[in-house]
C-alpha positions, 0 to 999 in steps of 0.5 A: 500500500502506498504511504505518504508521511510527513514530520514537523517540529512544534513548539508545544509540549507533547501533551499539548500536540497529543491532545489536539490531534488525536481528537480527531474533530480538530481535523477540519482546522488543519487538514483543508479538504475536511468539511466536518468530523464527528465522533459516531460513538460516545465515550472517549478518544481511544480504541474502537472510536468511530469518526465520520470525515465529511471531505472534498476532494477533487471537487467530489464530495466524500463520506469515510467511516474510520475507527481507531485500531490503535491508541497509545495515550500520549503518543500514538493513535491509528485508525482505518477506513471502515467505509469509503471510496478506498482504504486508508490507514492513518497514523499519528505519533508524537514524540518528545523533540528537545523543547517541544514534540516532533510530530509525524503523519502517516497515511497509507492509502489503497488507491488501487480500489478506485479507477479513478485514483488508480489511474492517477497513482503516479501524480497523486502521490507526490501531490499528497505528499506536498499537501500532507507537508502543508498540513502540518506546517497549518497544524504548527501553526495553529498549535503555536499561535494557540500557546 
C-alpha cells in the first residue's frame, strides 16, 4: 500500500500536540479538504472510536467511516477506513523533540480500489505528499499561535 508521511517540529509540549490531534474533530482546522468530523460513538478518544470525515476532494464530495485500531495515550493513535471510496490507514505519533514534540503523519492509502485514483497513482502521490507537508506546517501553526 502506498504511504505518504510527513514530520514537523512544534513548539508545544507533547501533551499539548497529543491532545489536539488525536481528537480527531480538530481535523477540519488543519487538514483543508475536511468539511466536518464527528465522533459516531460516545465515550472517549481511544480504541474502537468511530469518526465520520465529511471531505472534498477533487471537487467530489466524500463520506469515510474510520475507527481507531490503535491508541497509545500520549503518543500514538491509528485508525482505518471502515467505509469509503478506498482504504486508508492513518497514523499519528508524537514524540518528545528537545523543547517541544516532533510530530509525524502517516497515511497509507489503497488507491488501487478506485479507477479513478488508480489511474492517477503516479501524480497523486507526490501531490499528497506536498499537501500532507502543508498540513502540518497549518497544524504548527495553529498549535503555536494557540500557546
Amino acid at each position: 500500500m502506498p504511504a505518504v508521511e510527513s514530520i514537523v517540529h512544534i513548539n508545544r509540549t507533547p501533551q499539548d500536540v497529543f491532545a489536539f490531534v488525536s481528537d480527531y474533530e480538530h481535523d477540519p482546522r488543519w487538514r483543508s479538504e475536511v468539511v466536518e468530523m464527528t465522533y459516531q460513538n460516545p465515550g472517549p478518544i481511544g480504541m474502537g472510536r468511530l469518526a465520520l470525515e465529511k471531505s472534498k476532494v477533487f471537487g467530489r464530495r466524500l463520506e469515510t467511516l474510520t475507527e481507531v485500531t490503535e491508541y497509545e495515550p500520549g503518543m500514538k493513535i491509528v485508525s482505518r477506513s471502515i467505509s469509503g471510496p478506498t482504504p486508508v490507514i492513518s497514523y499519528r505519533w508524537v514524540t518528545p523533540d528537545g523543547t517541544g514534540t516532533r510530530f509525524t503523519y502517516r497515511l497509507e492509502v489503497d488507491l488501487s480500489k478506485v479507477w479513478f485514483f488508480r489511474l492517477l497513482r503516479p501524480v497523486l502521490m507526490p501531490l499528497y505528499k506536498k499537501t500532507v507537508g502543508t498540513y502540518l506546517m497549518q497544524l504548527k501553526q495553529i498549535l503555536e499561535n494557540d500557546a
